[in-house]
MDAnalysis code that builds the backbone (N, CA, C; Angstrom):
import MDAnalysis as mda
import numpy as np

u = mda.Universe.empty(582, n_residues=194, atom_resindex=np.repeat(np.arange(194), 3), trajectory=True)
u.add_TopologyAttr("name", ["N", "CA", "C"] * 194)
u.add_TopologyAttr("resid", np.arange(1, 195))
u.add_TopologyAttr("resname", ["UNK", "UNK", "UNK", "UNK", "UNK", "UNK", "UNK", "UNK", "UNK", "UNK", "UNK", "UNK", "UNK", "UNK", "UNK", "UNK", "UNK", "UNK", "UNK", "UNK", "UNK", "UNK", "UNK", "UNK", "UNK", "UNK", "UNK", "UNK", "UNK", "UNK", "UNK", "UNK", "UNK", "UNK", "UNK", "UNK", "UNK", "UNK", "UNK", "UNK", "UNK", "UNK", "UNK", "UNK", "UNK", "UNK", "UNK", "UNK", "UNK", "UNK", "UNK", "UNK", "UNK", "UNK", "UNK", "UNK", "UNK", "UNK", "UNK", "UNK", "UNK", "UNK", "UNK", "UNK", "UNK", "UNK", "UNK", "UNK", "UNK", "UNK", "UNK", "UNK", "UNK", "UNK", "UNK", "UNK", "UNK", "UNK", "UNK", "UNK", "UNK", "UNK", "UNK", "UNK", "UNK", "UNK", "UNK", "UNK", "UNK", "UNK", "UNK", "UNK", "UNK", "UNK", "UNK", "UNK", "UNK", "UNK", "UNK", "UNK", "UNK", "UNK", "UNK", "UNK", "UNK", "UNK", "UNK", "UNK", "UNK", "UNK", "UNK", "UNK", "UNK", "UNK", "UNK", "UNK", "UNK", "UNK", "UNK", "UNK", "UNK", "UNK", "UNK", "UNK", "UNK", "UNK", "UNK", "UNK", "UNK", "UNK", "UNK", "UNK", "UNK", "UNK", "UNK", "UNK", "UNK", "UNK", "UNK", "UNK", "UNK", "UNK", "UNK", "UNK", "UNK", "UNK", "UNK", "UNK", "UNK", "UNK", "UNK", "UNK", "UNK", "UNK", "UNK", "UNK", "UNK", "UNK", "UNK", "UNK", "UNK", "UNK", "UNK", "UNK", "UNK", "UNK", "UNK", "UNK", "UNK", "UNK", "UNK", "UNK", "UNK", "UNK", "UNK", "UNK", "UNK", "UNK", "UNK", "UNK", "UNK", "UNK", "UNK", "UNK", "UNK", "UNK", "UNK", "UNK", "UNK", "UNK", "UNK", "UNK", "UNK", "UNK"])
u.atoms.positions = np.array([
    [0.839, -1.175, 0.000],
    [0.000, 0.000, 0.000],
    [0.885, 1.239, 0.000],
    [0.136, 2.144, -1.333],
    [1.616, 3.577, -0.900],
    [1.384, 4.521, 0.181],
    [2.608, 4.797, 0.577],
    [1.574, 5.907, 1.670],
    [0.739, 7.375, 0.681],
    [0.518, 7.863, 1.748],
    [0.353, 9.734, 0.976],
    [0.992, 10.463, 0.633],
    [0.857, 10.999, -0.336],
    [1.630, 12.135, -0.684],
    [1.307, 13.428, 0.684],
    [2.588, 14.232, 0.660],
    [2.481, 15.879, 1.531],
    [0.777, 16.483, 0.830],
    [0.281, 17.068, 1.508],
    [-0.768, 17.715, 1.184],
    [-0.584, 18.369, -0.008],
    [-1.197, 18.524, -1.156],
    [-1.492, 19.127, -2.272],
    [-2.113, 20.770, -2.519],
    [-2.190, 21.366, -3.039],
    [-3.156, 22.373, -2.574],
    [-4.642, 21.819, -3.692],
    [-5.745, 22.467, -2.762],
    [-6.694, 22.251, -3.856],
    [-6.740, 23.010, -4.722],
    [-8.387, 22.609, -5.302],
    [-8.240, 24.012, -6.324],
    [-8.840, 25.713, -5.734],
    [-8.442, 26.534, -6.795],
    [-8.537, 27.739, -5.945],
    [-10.212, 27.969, -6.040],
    [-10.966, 28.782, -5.478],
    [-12.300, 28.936, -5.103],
    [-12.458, 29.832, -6.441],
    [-13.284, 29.985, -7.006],
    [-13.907, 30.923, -8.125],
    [-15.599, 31.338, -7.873],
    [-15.173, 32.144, -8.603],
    [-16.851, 32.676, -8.416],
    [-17.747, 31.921, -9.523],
    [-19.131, 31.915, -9.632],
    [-19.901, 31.455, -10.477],
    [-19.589, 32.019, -11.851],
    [-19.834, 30.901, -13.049],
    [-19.868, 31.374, -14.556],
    [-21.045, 32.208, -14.055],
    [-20.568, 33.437, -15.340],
    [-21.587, 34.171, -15.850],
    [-22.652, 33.593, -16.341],
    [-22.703, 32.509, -17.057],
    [-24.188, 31.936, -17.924],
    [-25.308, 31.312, -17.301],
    [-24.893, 30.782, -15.581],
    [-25.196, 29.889, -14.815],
    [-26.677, 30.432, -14.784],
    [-26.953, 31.519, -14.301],
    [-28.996, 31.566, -13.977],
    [-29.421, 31.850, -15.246],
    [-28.948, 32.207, -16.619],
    [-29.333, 32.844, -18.115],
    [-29.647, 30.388, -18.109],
    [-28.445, 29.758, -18.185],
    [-28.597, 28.565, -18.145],
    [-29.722, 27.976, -17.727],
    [-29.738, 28.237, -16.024],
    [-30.708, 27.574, -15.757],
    [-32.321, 28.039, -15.695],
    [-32.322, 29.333, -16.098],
    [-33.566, 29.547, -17.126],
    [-33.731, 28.996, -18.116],
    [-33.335, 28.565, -19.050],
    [-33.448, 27.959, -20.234],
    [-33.691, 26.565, -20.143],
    [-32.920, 25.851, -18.779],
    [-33.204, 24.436, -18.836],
    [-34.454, 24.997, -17.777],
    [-35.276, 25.422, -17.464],
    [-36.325, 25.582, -16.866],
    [-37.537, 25.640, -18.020],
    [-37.516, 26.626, -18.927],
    [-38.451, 26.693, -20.361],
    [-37.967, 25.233, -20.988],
    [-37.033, 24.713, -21.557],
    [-36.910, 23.482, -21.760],
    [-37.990, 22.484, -21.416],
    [-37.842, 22.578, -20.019],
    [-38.606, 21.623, -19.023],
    [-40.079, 21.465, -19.520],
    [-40.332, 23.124, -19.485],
    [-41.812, 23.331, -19.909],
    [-42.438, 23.135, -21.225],
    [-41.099, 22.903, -22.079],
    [-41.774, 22.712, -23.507],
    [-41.371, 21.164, -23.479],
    [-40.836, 20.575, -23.143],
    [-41.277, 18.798, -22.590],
    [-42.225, 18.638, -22.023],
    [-42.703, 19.184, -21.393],
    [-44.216, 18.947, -20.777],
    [-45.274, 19.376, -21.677],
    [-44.899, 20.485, -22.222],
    [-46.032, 20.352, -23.568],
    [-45.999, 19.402, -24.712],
    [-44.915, 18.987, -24.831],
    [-45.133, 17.824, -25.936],
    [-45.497, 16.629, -25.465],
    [-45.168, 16.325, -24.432],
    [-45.672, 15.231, -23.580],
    [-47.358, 15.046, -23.040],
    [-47.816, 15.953, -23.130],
    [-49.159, 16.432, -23.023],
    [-49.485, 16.240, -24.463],
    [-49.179, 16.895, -25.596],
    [-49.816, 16.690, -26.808],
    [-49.876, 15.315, -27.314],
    [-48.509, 13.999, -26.851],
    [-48.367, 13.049, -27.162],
    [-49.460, 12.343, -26.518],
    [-49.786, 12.541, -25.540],
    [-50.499, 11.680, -24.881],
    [-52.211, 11.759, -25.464],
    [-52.496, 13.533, -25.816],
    [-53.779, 13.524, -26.911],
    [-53.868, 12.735, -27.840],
    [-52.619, 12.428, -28.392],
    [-52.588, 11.974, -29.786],
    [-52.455, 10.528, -29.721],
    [-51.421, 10.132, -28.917],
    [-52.087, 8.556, -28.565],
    [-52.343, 8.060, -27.650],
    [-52.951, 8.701, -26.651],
    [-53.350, 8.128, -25.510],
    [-54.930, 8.084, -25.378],
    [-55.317, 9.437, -26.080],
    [-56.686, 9.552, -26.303],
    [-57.139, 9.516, -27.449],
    [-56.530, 9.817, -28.406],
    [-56.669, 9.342, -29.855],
    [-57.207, 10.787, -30.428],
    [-57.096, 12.180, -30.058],
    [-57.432, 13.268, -29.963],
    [-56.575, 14.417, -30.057],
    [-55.686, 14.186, -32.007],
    [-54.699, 15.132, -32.450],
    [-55.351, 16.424, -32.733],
    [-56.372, 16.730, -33.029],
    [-56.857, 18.014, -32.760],
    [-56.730, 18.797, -31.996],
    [-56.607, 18.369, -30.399],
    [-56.280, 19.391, -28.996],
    [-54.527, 19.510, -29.343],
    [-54.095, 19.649, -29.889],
    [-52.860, 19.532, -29.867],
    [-51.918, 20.826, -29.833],
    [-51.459, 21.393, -28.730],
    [-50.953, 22.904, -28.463],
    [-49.766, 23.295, -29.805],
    [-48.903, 22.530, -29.490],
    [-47.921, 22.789, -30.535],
    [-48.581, 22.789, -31.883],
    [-49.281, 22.073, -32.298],
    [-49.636, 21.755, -33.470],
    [-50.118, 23.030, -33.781],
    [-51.070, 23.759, -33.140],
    [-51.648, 25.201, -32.946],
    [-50.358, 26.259, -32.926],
    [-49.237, 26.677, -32.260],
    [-48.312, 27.551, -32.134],
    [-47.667, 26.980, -33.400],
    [-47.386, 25.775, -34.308],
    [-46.993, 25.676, -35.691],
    [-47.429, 26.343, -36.419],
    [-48.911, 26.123, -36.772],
    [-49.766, 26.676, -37.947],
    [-49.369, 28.197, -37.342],
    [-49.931, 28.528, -36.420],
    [-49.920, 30.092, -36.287],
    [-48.538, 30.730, -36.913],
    [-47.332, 30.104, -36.336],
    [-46.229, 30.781, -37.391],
    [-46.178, 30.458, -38.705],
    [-46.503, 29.535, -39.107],
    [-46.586, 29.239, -40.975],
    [-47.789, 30.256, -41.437],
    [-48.534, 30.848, -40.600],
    [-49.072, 31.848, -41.627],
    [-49.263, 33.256, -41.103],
    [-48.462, 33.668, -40.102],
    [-48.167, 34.692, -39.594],
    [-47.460, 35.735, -40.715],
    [-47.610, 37.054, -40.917],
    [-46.534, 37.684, -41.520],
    [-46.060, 37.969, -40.465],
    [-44.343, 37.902, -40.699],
    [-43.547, 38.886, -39.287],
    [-42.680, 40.093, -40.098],
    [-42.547, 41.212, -39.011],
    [-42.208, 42.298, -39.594],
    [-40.635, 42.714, -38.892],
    [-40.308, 44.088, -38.981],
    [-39.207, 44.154, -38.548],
    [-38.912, 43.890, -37.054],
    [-39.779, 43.929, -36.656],
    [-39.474, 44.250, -34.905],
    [-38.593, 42.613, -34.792],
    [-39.608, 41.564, -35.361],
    [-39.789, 40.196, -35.385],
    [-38.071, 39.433, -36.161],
    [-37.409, 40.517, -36.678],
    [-36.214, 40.146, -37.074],
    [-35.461, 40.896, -36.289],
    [-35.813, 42.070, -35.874],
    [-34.671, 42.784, -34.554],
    [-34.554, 41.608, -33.651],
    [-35.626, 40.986, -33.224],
    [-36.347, 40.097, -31.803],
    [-35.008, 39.080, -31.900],
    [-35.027, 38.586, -32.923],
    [-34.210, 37.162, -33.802],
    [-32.791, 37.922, -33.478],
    [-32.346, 38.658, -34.039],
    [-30.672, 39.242, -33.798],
    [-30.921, 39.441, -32.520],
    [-31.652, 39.807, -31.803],
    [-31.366, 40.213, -30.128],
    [-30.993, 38.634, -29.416],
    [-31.719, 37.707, -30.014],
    [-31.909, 36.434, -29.747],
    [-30.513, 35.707, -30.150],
    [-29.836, 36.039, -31.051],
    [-29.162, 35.183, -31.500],
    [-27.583, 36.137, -30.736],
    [-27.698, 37.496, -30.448],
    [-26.736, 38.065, -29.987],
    [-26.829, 37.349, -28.204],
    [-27.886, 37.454, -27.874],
    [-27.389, 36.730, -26.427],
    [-27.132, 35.002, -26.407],
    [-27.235, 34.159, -27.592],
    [-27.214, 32.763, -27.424],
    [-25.354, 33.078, -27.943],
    [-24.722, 34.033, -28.377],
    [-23.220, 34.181, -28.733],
    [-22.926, 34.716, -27.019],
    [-23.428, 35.674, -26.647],
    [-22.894, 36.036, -25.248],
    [-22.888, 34.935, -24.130],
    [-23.805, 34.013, -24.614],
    [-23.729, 32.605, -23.508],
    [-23.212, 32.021, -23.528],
    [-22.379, 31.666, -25.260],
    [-21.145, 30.536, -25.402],
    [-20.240, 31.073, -25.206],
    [-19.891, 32.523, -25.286],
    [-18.496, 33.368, -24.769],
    [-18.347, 32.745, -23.324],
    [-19.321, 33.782, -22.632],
    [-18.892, 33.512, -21.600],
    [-19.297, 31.689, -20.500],
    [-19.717, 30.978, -21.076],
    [-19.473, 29.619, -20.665],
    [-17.874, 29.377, -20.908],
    [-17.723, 29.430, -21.851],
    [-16.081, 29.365, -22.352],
    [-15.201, 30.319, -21.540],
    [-15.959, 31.643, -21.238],
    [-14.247, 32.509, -20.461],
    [-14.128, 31.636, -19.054],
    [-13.218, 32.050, -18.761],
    [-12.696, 31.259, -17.056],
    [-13.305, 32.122, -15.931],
    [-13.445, 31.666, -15.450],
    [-14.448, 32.250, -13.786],
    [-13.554, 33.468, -12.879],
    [-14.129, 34.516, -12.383],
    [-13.492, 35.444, -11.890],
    [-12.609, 34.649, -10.614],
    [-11.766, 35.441, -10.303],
    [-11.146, 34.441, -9.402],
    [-11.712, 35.378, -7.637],
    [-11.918, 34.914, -6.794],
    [-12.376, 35.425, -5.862],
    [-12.119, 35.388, -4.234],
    [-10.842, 34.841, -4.134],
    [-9.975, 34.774, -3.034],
    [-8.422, 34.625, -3.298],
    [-8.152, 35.215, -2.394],
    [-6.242, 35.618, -2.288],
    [-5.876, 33.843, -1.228],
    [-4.629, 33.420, -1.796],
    [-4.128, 32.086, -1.509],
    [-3.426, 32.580, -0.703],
    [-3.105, 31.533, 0.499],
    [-2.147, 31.903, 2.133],
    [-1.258, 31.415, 1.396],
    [-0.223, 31.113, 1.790],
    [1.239, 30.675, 1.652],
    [1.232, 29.186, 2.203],
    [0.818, 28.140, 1.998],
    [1.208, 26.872, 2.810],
    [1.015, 25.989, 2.068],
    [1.198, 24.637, 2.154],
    [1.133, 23.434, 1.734],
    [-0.118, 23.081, 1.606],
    [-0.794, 23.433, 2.921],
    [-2.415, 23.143, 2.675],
    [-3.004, 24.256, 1.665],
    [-3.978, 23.910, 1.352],
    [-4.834, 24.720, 0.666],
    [-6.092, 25.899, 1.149],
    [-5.271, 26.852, 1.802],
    [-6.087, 27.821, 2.501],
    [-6.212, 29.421, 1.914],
    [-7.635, 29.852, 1.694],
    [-7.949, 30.781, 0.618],
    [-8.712, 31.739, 1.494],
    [-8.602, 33.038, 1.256],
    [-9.284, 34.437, 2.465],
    [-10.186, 34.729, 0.985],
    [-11.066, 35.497, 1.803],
    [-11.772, 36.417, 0.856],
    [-11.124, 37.954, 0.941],
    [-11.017, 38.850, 0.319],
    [-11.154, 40.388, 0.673],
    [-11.861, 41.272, 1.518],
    [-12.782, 40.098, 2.061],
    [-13.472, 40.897, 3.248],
    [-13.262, 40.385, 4.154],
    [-12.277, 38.965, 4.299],
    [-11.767, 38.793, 5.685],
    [-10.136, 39.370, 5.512],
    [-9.991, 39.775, 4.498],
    [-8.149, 40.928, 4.781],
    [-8.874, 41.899, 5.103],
    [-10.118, 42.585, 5.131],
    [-10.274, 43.890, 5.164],
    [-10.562, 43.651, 7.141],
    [-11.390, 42.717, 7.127],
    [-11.916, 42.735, 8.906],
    [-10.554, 42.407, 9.646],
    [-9.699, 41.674, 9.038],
    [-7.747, 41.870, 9.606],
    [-7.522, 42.882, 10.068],
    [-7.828, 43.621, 8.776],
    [-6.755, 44.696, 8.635],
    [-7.377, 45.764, 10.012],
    [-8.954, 45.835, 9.763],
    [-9.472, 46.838, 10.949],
    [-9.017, 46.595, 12.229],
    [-9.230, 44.857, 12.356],
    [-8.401, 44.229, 13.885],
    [-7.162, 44.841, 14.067],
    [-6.271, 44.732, 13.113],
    [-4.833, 44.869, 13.205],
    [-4.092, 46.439, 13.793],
    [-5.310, 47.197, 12.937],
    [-4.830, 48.591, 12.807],
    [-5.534, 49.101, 14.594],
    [-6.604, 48.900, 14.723],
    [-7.127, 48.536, 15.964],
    [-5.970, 48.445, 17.088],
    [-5.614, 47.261, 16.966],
    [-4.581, 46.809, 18.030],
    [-3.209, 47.291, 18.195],
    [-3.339, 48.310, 16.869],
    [-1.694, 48.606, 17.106],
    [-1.885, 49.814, 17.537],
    [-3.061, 51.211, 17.160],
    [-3.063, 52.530, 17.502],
    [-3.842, 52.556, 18.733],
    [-5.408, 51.531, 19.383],
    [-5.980, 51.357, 19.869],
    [-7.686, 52.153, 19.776],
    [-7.381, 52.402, 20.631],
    [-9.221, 52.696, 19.782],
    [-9.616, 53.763, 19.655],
    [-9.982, 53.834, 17.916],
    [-9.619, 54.544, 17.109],
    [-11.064, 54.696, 15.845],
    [-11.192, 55.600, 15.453],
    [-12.702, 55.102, 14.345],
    [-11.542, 54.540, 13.235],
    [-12.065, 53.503, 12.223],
    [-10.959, 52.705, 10.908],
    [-11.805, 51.985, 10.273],
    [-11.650, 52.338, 9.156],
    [-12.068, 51.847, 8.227],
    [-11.370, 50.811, 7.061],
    [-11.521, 50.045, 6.533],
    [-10.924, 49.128, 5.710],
    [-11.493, 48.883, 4.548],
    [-11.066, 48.324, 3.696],
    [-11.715, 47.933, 2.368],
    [-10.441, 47.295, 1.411],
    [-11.174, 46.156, 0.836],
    [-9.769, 44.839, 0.546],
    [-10.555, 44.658, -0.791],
    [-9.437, 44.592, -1.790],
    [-9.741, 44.233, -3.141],
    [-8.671, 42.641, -2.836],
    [-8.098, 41.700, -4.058],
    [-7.678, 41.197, -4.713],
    [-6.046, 41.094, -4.172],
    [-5.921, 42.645, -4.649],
    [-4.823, 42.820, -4.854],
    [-4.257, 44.521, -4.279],
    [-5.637, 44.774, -3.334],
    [-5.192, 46.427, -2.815],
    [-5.820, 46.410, -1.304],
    [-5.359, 47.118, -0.528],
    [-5.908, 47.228, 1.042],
    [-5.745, 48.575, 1.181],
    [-7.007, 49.074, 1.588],
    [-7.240, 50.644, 1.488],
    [-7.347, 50.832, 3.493],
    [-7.073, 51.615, 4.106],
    [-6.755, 51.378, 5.293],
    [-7.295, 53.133, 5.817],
    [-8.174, 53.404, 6.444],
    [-8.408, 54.841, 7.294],
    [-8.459, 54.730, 8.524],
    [-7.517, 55.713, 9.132],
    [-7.625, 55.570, 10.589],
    [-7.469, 57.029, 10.728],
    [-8.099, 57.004, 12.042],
    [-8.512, 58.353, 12.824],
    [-7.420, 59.000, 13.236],
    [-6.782, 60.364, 12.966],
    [-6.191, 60.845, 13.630],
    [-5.891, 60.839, 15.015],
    [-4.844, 60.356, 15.740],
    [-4.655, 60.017, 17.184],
    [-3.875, 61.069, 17.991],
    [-3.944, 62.298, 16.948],
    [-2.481, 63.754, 17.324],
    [-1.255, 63.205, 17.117],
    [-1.049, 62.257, 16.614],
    [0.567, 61.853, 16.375],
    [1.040, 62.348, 14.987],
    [-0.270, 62.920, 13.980],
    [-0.099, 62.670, 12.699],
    [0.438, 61.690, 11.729],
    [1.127, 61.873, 11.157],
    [1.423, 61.155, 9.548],
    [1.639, 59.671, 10.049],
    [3.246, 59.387, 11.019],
    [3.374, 58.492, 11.957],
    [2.487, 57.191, 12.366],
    [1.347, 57.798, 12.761],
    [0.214, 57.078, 12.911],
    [-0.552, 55.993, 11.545],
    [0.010, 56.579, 10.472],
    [-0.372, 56.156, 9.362],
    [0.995, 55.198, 8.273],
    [2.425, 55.591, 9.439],
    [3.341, 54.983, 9.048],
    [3.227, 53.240, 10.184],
    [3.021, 53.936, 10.875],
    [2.974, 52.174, 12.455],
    [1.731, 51.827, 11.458],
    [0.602, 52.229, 11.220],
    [-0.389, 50.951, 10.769],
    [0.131, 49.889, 9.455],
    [0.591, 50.914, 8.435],
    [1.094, 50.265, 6.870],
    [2.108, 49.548, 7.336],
    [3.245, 49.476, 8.569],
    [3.837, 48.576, 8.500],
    [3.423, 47.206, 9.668],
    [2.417, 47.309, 10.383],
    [1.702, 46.422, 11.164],
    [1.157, 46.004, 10.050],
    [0.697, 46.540, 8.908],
    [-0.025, 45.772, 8.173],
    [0.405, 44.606, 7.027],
    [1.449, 45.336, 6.447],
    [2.286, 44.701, 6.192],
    [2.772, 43.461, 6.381],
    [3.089, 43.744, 7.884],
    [3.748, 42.478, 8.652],
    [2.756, 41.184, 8.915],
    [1.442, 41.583, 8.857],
    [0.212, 41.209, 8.928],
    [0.300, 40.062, 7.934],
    [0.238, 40.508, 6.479],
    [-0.263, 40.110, 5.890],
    [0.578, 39.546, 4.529],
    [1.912, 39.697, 5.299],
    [2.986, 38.662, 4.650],
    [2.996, 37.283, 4.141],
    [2.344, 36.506, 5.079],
    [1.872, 35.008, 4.827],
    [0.884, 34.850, 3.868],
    [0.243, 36.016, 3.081],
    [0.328, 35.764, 1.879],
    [0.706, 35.388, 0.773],
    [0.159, 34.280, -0.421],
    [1.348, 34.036, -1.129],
    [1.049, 35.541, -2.298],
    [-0.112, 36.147, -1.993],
    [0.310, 37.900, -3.471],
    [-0.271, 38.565, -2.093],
    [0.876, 39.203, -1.172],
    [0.018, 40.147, -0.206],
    [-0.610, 41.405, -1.008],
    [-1.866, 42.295, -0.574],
    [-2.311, 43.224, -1.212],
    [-1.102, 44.465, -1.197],
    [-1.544, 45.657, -1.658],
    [-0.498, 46.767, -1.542],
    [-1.532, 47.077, -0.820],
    [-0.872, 47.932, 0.419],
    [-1.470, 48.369, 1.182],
    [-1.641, 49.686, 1.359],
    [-2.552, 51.040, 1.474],
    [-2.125, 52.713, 1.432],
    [-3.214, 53.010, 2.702],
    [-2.729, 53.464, 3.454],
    [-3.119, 54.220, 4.471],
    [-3.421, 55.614, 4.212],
    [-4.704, 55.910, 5.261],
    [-4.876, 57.232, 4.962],
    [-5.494, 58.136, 6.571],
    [-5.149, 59.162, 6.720],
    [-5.407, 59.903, 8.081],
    [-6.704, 60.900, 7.618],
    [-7.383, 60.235, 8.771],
    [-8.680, 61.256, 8.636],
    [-8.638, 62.110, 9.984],
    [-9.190, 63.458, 9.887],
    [-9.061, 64.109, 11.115],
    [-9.773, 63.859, 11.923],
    [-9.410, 64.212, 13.224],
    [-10.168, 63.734, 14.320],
    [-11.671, 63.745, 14.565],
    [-12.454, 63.368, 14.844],
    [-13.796, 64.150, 14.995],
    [-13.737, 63.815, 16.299],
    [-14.992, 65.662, 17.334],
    [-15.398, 65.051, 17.955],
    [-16.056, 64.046, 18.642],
    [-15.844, 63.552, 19.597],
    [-16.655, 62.283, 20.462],
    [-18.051, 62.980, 20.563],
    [-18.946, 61.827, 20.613],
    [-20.708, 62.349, 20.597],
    [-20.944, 62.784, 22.366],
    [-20.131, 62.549, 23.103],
    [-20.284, 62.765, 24.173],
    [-20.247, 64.393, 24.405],
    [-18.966, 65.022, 23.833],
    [-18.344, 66.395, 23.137],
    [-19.089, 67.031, 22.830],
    [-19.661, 66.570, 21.592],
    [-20.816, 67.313, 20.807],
    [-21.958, 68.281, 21.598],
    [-22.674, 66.687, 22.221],
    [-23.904, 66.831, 23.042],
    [-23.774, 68.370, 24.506],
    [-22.334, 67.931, 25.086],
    [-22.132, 69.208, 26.063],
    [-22.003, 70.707, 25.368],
    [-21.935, 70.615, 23.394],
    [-21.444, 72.022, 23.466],
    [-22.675, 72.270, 23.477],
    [-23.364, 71.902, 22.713],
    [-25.468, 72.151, 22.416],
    [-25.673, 72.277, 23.821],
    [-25.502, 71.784, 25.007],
    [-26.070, 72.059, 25.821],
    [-25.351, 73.479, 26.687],
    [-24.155, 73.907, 26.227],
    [-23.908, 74.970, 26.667],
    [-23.000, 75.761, 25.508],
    [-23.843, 76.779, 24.953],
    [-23.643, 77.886, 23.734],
    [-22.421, 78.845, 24.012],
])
């Protein structure tokens, strides 16, 4: 018996094809026009009663229909989205998580680097209003002025940094200083004394 191989990585997580609900609409109408022929089959030999026959009715009606322009726009609109469905069945799936660095196969989303990053920045200035926001491949980082200025915005980018090394593509990371606002506690005493 062989043993195991070291852990592999799996595959990486992707987001859904584009064609997937356009798809499974279509195999839904599908469905329904099997059930109409299956219904007409059964008039025709089950009851012996090809006259009730639906399709047979939506046939004739187009064999002597005139159709006009709209009815050939309808057709190119039709035939331009059955090309946009084989494109994109065929393109490759957005990719939708950043890969850790390890043997195992462990994948973050951008909104768990972004809830990091708030922890991180959090723990290093302390408490602080911060904001975050994580693409792919970018980490956008706001923190509250603490009176230290710029500084304050140099300790987070490199806590963050350090953070988020064990990445195997860490994001680029840019910090930004917002000014202080007062506390609602602040506020409320000046309104109450002019």
């Amino acid at each position: 018996m062989a043993s195991p191989k070291s852990p592999a990585p799996g595959r990486e997580p992707r987001a859904n094809p584009a064609a997937r609900w356009l798809a499974i609409c279509v195999g839904a109408v599908l469905l329904a026009l099997a059930v109409v022929c299956g219904r007409d089959l059964w008039y025709r030999y089950g009851l012996g009663d090809p006259a009730n026959s639906w399709s047979a009715q939506a046939l004739s009606w187009v064999a002597t229909h005139e159709f006009g322009l709209a009815t050939v726009a309808a057709g190119a609109a039709i035939s331009l989205l059955g090309l946009w469905v084989a494109l994109s069945a065929l393109a490759p799936r957005v990719r939708t998580h950043v890969k850790v660095a390890s043997a195992a196969s462990i994948w973050v989303r951008p909104v768990d680097i972004a809830r990091k990053a708030t922890y991180t920045a959090r723990a290093e200035i302390g408490r602080s209003r911060i904001t975050s926001r994580a693409t792919r491949k970018r980490l956008r980082v706001a923190v509250e002025d603490d009176g230290s200025g710029a500084t304050v915005a140099d300790k987070v980018t490199s806590a963050l940094i350090t953070q988020f090394a064990p990445l195997a593509r860490a994001p680029r990371v840019s910090t930004s200083v917002l000014p202080r606002q007062a506390e609602p506690a602040d506020t409320a005493r000046e309104a109450e004394n002019p």
